[in-house]
ZAMARGU-4260 file (C-alpha; in steps of 0.2 Angstrom, whole numbers, plus 5000, padded with zeros to 4 digits):
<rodrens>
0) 5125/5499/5174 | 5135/5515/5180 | 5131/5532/5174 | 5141/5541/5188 | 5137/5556/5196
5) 5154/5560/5205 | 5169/5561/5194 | 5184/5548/5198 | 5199/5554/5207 | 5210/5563/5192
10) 5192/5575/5188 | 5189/5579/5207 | 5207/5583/5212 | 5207/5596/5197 | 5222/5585/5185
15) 5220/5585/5167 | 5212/5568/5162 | 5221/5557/5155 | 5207/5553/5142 | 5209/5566/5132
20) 5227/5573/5129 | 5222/5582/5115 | 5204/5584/5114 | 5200/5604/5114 | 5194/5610/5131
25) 5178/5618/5128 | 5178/5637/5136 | 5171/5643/5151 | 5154/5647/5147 | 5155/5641/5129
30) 5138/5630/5126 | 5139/5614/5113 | 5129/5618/5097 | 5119/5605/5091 | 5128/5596/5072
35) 5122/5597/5056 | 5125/5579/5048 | 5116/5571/5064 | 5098/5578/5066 | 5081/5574/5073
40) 5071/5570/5062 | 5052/5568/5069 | 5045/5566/5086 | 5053/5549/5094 | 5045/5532/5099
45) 5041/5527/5117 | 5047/5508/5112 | 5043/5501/5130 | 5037/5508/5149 | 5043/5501/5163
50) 5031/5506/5174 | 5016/5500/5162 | 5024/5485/5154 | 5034/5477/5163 | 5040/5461/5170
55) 5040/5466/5188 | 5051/5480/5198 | 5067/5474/5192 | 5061/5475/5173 | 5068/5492/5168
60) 5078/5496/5154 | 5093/5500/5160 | 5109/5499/5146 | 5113/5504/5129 | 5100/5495/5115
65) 5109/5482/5107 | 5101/5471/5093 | 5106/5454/5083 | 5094/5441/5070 | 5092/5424/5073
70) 5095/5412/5062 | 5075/5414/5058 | 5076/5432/5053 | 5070/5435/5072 | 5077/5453/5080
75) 5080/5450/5097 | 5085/5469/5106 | 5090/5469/5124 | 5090/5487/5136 | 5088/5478/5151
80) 5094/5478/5170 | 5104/5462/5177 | 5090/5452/5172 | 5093/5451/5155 | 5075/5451/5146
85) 5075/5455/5128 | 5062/5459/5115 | 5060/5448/5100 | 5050/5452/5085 | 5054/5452/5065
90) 5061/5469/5065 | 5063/5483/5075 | 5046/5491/5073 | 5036/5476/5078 | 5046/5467/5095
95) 5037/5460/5109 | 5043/5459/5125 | 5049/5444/5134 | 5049/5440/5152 | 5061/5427/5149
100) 5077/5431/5159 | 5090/5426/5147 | 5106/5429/5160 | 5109/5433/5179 | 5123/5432/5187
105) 5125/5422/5203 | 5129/5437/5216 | 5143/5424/5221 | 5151/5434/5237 | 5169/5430/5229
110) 5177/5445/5218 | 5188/5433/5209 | 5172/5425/5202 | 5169/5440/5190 | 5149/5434/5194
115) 5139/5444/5202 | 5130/5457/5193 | 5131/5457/5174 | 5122/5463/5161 | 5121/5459/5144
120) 5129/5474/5135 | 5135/5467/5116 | 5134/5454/5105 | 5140/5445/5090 | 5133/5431/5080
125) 5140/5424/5063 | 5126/5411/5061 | 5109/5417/5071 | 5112/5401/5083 | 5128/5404/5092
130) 5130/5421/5099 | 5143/5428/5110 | 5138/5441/5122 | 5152/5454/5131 | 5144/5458/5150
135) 5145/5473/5159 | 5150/5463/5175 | 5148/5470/5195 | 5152/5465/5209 | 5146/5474/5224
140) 5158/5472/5239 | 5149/5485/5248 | 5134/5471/5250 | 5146/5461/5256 | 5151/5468/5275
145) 5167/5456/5278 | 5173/5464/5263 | 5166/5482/5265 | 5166/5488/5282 | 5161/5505/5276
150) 5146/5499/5265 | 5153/5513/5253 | 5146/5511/5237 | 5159/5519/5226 | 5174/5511/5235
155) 5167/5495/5235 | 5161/5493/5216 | 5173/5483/5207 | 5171/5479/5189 | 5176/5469/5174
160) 5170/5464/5156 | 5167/5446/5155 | 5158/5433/5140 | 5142/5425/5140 | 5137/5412/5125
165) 5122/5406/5121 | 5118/5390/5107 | 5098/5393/5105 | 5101/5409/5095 | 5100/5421/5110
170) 5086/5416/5121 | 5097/5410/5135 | 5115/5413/5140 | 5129/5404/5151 | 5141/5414/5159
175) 5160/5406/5149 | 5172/5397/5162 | 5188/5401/5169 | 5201/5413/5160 | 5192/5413/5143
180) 5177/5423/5151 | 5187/5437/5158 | 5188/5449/5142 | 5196/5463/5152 | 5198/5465/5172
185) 5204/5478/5185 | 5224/5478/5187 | 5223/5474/5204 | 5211/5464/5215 | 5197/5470/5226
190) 5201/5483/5239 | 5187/5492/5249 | 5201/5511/5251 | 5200/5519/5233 | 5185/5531/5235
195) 5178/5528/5217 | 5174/5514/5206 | 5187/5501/5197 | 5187/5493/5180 | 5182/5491/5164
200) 5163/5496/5159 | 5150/5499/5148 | 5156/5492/5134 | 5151/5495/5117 | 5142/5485/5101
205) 5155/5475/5093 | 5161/5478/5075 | 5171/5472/5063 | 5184/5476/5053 | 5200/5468/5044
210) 5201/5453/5053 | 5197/5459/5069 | 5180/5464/5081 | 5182/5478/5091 | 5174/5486/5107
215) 5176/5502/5116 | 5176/5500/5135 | 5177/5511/5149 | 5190/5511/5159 | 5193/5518/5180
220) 5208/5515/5188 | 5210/5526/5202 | 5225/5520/5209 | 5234/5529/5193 | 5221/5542/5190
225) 5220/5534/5171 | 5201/5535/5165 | 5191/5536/5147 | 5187/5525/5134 | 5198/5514/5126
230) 5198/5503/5113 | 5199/5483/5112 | 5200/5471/5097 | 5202/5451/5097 | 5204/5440/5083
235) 5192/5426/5092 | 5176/5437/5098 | 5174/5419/5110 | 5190/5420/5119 | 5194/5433/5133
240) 5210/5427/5134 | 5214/5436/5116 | 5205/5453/5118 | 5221/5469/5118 | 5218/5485/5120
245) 5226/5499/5112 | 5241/5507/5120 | 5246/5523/5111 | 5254/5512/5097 | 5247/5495/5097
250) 5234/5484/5103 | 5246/5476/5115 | 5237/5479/5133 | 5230/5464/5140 | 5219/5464/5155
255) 5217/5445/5164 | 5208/5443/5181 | 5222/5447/5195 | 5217/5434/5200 | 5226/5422/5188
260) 5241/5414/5192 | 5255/5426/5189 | 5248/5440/5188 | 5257/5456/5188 | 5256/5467/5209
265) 5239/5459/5208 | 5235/5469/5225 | 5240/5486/5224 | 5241/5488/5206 | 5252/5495/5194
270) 5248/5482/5179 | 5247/5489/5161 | 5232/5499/5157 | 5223/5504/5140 | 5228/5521/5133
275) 5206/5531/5131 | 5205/5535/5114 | 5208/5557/5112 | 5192/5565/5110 | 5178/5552/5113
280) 5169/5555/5129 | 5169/5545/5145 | 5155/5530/5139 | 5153/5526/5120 | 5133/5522/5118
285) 5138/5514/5102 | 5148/5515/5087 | 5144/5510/5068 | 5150/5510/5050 | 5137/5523/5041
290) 5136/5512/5022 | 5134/5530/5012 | 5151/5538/5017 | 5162/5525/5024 | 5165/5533/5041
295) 5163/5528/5061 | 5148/5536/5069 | 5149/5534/5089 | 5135/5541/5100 | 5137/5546/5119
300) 5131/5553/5133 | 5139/5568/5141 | 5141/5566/5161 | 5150/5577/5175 | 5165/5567/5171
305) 5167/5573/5154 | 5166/5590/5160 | 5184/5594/5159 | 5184/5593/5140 | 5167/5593/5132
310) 5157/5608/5142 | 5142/5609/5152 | 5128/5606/5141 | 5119/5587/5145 | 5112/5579/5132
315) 5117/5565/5117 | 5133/5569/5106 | 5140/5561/5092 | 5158/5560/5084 | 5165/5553/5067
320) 5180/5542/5062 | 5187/5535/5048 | 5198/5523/5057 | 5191/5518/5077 | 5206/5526/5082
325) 5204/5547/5077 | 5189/5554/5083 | 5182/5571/5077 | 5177/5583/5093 | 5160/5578/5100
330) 5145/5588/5094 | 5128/5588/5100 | 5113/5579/5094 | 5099/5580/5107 | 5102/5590/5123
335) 5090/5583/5137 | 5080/5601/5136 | 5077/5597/5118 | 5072/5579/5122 | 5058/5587/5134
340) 5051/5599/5122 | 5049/5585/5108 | 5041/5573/5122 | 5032/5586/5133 | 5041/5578/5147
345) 5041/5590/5162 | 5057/5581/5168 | 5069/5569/5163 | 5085/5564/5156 | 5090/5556/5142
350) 5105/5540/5144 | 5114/5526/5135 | 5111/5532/5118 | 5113/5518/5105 | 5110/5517/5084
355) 5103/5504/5076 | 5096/5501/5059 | 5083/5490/5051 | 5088/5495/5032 | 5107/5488/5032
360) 5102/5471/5034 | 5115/5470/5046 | 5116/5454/5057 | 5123/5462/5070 | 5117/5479/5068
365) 5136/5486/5067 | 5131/5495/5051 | 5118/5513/5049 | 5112/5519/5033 | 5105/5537/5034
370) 5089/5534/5044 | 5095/5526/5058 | 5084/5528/5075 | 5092/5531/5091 | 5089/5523/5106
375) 5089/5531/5123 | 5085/5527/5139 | 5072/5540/5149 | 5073/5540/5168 | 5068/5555/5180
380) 5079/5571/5182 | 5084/5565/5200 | 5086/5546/5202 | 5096/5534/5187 | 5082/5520/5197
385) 5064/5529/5192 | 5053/5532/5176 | 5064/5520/5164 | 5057/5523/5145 | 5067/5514/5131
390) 5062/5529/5118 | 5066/5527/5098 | 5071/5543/5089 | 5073/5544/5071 | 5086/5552/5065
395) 5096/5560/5051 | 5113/5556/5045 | 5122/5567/5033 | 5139/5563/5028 | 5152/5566/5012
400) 5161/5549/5007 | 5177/5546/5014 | 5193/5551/5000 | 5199/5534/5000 | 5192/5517/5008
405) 5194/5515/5026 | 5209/5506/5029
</rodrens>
């Protein structure tokens, strides 16, 4: 999954992101202090080693933790690269690790397939058999030299958010068919001349909330400029075709393949696009109802895109809401200096932070008390591809109930 090192278009030409029109800018020099009612609260978990227990080379950890029960009571928590393999166990503290690879893509060479790459990157289940699962899907066109010439990376990488569904309570997934897989997909087809990455990514854990499920996703669109993190809800978690994301007003923006019949300049673009969510950095880890006070909690990690709005400082940061859609300023919870101290690791950085929470009973672990642990992802100072560690931190939440009930 993408953790960019080079900011997209708007960032390197110097233009006032989009993102963020009203997040605070952080000062020049000013460092990020870390909060008060998210802490650390003992030495964190190493949960799994990629280089000691795993599967073979491509068994790293390598997306936000995401966690469901079965219809037995199992927990089954997936980390993992495009090979999909989970660990399963009766709660968080006691999973084993499978080398069961419960989804691949096809690496089909056509970009209108949506199924090349994907990963596993949310879930929700109502019964513990079926479970629906939103993939991070990527299609690398710079593998592909009839569509690449260059064989650049960036230009080439071409991304969407597509469904998987499995009926055996999560042990294997099938990709869904046709335009009900295709949750939210670039507004314009493949091209090989934008200079940076194009979609919709990382997406969030799935919550829900009167009526509706709702996911933050990434969003890149070079050809406008437009990048951040925007927020989708559906009424039918199963059906692509009914995901909208928000626009400024209303959850009105639908994102289909380009490929579909109809759709709007499906070449050069110019097809509506999500408006990112003010204040929430570039990738939201995850995102949570805290049980004591009522509020959204969302964890992220800082990157050089974030950079215009947030500071300099790389590390975890956490942000609060009482309604998915106004987000308190980001503050930082566990810089990546801190995580070496508390680790003794002489390098390393800390990425795809994610909560979850045995103690809420949670199903779909969309819910933290005020213990939760957080999940990060280790790997090496100088490659996202070396020294994966899925580490456990506990934390500590402190928050004031909301005045009224969350609307």
């Amino acid at each position: 999954m993408p953790d960019p090192s080079t900011p997209p278009p708007a960032a390197r030409d110097a233009r006032a992101p989009e993102a963020s029109p009203t997040a605070t800018p952080v000062a020049a020099g000013e460092e990020a202090t870390q909060t008060g009612w998210m802490t650390v609260a003992a030495r964190p978990e190493m949960v799994f080693d990629a280089d000691r227990g795993g599967c073979g080379p491509d068994d790293q950890p390598d997306a936000p933790a995401r966690a469901f029960r079965d219809a037995e009571g199992r927990v089954h928590l997936f980390a993992s690269g495009s090979t999909n393999r989970s660990f399963v166990g009766p709660s968080l503290a006691a999973l084993k690790h499978s080398c069961v690879s419960a989804y691949q893509g096809r690496h089909r060479g056509d970009p209108a397939a949506f199924d090349d790459f994907g990963w596993l990157a949310a879930f929700w289940t109502e019964d513990g058999r079926r479970v629906t699962a939103l993939v991070h899907n990527e299609f690398h066109g710079w593998l592909r030299p009839a569509l690449c010439p260059s064989g650049d990376q960036l230009a080439c990488w071409y991304n969407a958010v597509t469904l998987a569904q499995s009926d055996d309570g999560g042990v294997l997934f099938g990709r869904v068919p046709g335009a009900a897989g295709v949750v939210a997909a670039p507004a314009h087809r493949f091209r090989n001349d934008l200079h940076s990455q194009s979609g919709y990514f990382n997406p969030s854990n799935i919550v829900a909330e009167g009526g509706y499920f709702y996911a933050f996703m990434a969003l890149i669109d070079p050809i406008s400029g437009r990048w951040g993190s925007c927020l989708f809800r559906t009424d039918d978690v199963a059906d692509g075709r009914r995901w909208r994301g928000w626009d400024g007003t209303g959850f009105t923006v639908a994102a289909p393949s380009p490929y579909a019949a109809g759709a709007e300049a499906p070449a050069e673009g110019g097809g509506r696009l999500c408006q990112p969510i003010p204040n929430l950095m570039f990738i939201v880890g995850s995102v949570q109802r805290h049980v004591p006070s009522g509020r959204w909690v969302a964890v992220m990690r800082f990157n050089v895109w974030d950079r215009p709005t947030h500071g300099e400082v790389p590390g975890v940061y956490a942000a609060q809401s009482a309604d998915l859609l106004h987000w308190s300023r980001p503050v930082l919870v566990l810089s990546d200096a801190q995580a070496r101290t508390l680790t003794g690791d002489a390098e390393g950085v800390q990425r795809y932070p994610a909560l979850l929470d045995d103690s809420t009973g949670d199903r779909n672990f969309a819910t933290v008390g005020d213990a939760p642990r957080l999940y990060t992802i280790r790997t090496d100072t100088g490659s996202v591809f070396k020294g994966h560690r899925l580490i456990a931190w506990p934390m500590r939440l402190s928050l004031p109930p909301l005045a009224a009930a969350p609307r």
